[in-house]
N, C-alpha and C positions, 0 to 999 in steps of 0.2 A: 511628558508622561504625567497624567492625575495621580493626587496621590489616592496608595489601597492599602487596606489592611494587610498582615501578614500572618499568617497561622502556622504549628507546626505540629498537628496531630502526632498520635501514638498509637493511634488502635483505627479499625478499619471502619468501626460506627462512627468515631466520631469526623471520620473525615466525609462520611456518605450524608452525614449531620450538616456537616458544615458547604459541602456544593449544593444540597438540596433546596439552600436558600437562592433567591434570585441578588444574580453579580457577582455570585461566587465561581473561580474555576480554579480548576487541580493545577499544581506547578511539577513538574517531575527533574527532569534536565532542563528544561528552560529553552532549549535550542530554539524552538518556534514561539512559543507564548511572547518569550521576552521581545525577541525582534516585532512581532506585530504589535504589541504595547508602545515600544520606542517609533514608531511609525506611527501611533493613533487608531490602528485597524480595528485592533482591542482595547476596551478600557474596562476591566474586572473593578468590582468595588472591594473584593477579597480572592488572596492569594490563598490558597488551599496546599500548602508543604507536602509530599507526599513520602519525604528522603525516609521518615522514621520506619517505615512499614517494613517488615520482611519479607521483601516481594520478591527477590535478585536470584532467587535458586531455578539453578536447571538442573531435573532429576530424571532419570527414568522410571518409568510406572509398565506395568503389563498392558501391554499395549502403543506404548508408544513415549515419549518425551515429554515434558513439559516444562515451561520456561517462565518464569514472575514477569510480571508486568513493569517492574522494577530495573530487570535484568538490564545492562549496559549495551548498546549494538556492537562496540567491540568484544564484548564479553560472550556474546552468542555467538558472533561470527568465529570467534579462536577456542571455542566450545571441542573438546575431543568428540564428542557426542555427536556434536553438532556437524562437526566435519566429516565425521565417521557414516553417518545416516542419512542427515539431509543435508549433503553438499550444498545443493543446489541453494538453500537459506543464508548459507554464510558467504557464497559468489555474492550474491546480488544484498548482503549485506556490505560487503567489503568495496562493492561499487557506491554505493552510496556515503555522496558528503564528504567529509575528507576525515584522517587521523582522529585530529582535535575532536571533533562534531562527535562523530562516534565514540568516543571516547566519556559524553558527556552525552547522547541522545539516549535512552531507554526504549526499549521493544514498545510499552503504552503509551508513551509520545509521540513514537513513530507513527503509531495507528490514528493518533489523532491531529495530527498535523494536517496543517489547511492547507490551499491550494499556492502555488507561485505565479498564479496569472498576474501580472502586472497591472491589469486596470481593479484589481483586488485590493492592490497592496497601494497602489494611487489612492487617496482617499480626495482628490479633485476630481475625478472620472465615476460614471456611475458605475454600480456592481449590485448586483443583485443577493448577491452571496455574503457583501458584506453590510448593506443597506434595501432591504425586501421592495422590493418598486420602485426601485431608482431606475430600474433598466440594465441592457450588458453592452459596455465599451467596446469588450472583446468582436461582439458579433458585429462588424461592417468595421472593425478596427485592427489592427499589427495582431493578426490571430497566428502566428507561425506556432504557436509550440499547443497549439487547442488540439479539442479532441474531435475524432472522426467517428466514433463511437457513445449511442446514446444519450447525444446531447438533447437539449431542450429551447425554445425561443428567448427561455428567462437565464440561459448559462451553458454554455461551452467550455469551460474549464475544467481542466484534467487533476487527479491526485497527483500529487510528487513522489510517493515511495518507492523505493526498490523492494525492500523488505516486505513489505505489504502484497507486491505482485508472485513475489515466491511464496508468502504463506497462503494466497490464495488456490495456487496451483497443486501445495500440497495437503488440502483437504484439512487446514488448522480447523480449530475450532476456540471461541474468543470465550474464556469463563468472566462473567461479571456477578457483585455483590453489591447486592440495594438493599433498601428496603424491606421491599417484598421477598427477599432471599437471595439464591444463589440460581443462576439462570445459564444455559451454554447458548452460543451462537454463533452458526456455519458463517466462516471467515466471510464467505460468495457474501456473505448476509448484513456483514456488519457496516459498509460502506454502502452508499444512497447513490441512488441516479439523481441528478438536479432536479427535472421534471417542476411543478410551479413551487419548488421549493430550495431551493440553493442554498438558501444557508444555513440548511440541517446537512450537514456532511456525511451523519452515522445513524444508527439504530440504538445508541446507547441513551438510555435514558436517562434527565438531569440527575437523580438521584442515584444514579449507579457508580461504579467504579472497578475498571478492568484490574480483574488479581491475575489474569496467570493465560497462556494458549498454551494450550495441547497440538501436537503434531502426532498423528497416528501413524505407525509403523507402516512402511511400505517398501517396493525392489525398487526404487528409481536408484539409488545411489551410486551405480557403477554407468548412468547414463544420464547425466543431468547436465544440463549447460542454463545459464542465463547470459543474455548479450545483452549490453546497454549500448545505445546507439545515440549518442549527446556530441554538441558544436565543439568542445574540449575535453583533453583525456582526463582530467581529473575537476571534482568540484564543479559539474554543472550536471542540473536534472536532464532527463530523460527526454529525447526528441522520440525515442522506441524504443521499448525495451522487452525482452521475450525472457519469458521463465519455461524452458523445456524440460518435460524428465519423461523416461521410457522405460517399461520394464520389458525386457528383452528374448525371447524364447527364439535360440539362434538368429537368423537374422528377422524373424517374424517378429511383431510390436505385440508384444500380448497387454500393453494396458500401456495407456498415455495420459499425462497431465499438458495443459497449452496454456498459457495464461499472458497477457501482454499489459505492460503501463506506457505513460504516455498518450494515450491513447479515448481514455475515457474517465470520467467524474469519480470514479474506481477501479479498483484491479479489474481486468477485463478477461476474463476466462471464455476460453475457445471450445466447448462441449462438442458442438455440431462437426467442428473438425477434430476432434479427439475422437468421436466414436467412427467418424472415415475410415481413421487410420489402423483402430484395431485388428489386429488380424492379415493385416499386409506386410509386404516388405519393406524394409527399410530404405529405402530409395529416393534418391532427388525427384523422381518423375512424383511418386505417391506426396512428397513432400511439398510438392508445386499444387498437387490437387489440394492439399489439406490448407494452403492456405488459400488457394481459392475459394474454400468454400469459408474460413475465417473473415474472409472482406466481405463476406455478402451483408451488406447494408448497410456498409461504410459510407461516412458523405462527409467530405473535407467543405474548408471556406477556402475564403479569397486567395490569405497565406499560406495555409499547409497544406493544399494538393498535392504536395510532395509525400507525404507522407500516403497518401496510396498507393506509391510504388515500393514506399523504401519500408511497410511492413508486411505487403507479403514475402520480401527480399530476404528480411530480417527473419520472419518464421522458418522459411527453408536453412538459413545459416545457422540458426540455431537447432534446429533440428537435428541437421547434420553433425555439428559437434557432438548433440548429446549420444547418435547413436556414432559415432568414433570415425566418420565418414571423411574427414575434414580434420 
């Protein structure tokens, strides 16, 4: 590892002060920065501390929740709030990583954490994501865990979070502080498709810095499931993973959220089959259409073909849970 400077800010300019320079990055939990450093993937010329800031509160507000940036993932996930309103956030936080991890990962680290594609984290193999024109490993290489969703010829590789696939599903919204001020941004928004750019992962600007996501009030909570679908039961990312939640009028679906990881360069939300289902019944039959209409335009590689059977599988099973079916 090179050596870097280390900082340990106290106020929110001066840490937007201090990543706005070039080779500086934010350190929060350290869960991912550190290991890509100890690897060579990263090499920051400055560490930007972010422990001092009072970011860790989860409050509610008229209208819905809001959680610091700061905040602990086990801290959100064992949230009364949080379990009380949006189950579906603390499932599929408590699927992610293990005890430990959680214990030290932060809700704004979560968001920012890079990809687990192996020819990423190879720094003998080319990657597009982590060297701009080297090329992708992954594509004619061991693609089993890539995405089938909106890839690109520069990058195939998928986000790792749980937590990211549930806040996508439930309409968060990501508050950042720059510069130029304070700005919101639709969660669907904050994460990048590769496209000829791979290794911008996000919409945040260098200057910026995530305080806080809002979750706005909604009926999912008595009908929410998230499935994760990974090669072991604990402590490995996502091979599929489905964030479902249903707001209920008897057995009619009067509003739906779909949302899948695994799957794509980002949370992957299922619109086209969410507005299917509105208005129908709750049924494995209706639930087999919606995710047929969710794979339309799926296209796997060499190794994971598999996974065009085992996510519209995964969408019916979790559907099923969420509406009590199963």
């Amino acid at each position: 590892m090179k050596q870097f400077q280390y900082i340990r800010p106290s106020s929110q300019q001066s840490v937007i002060d201090a990543v706005s320079k070039s080779g500086a990055k934010v350190i929060a939990g350290g869960s991912n920065l550190v290991d890509l450093m100890k690897n060579g993937v990263m090499a920051p010329d400055k560490l930007v501390d972010i422990q001092k800031l009072p970011l860790k509160g989860i409050n509610t507000y008229k209208g819905g929740l809001t959680i610091g940036s700061m905040a602990l993932n086990s801290q959100v996930a064992e949230n009364d709030q949080v379990k009380k309103h949006f189950p579906l956030l603390s499932m599929a936080l408590n699927a992610g990583a293990s005890a430990q991890i959680r214990n030290m990962a932060t809700v704004g680290g979560n968001m920012m954490q890079r990809t687990r594609c192996s020819y990423f984290y190879d720094t003998a193999m080319p990657c597009n994501k982590r060297n701009p024109g080297s090329g992708c490993g992954a594509i004619g290489g061991i693609n089993r865990m890539h995405a089938i969703f909106g890839a690109s010829d520069k990058c195939i590789a998928v986000h790792p979070s749980d937590m990211c696939v549930a806040l996508a599903a439930l309409d968060a919204v990501v508050v950042v502080q720059g510069r130029k001020g304070k700005r919101e941004i639709p969660f669907t928004q904050f994460h990048r498709l590769p496209g000829d750019h791979p290794e911008l992962d996000n919409t945040l600007a260098k200057d910026e810095l995530i305080t806080e996501v809002h979750l706005p009030d909604n009926r999912f909570a008595k009908n929410s499931y998230y499935l994760k679908l990974r090669d072991r039961a604990s402590y490995a990312f996502a091979l599929i993973s489905v964030a479902a939640a249903l707001e209920m009028d008897g057995n009619v679906i009067k509003d739906v959220r779909l949302a899948m990881g695994g799957v794509a360069h980002k949370p992957w939300r299922h619109t086209a089959a969410e507005q299917m289902l509105k208005g129908k019944p709750a049924t494995v039959a209706n639930f087999e259409k919606a995710a047929a209409v969710a794979m339309q335009g799926a296209k796997a590689y060499e190794y994971n073909d598999f996974k065009l059977q085992m996510a519209p599988a995964a969408i019916v099973e979790a559907l099923s849970h969420a509406a009590g079916l199963i």
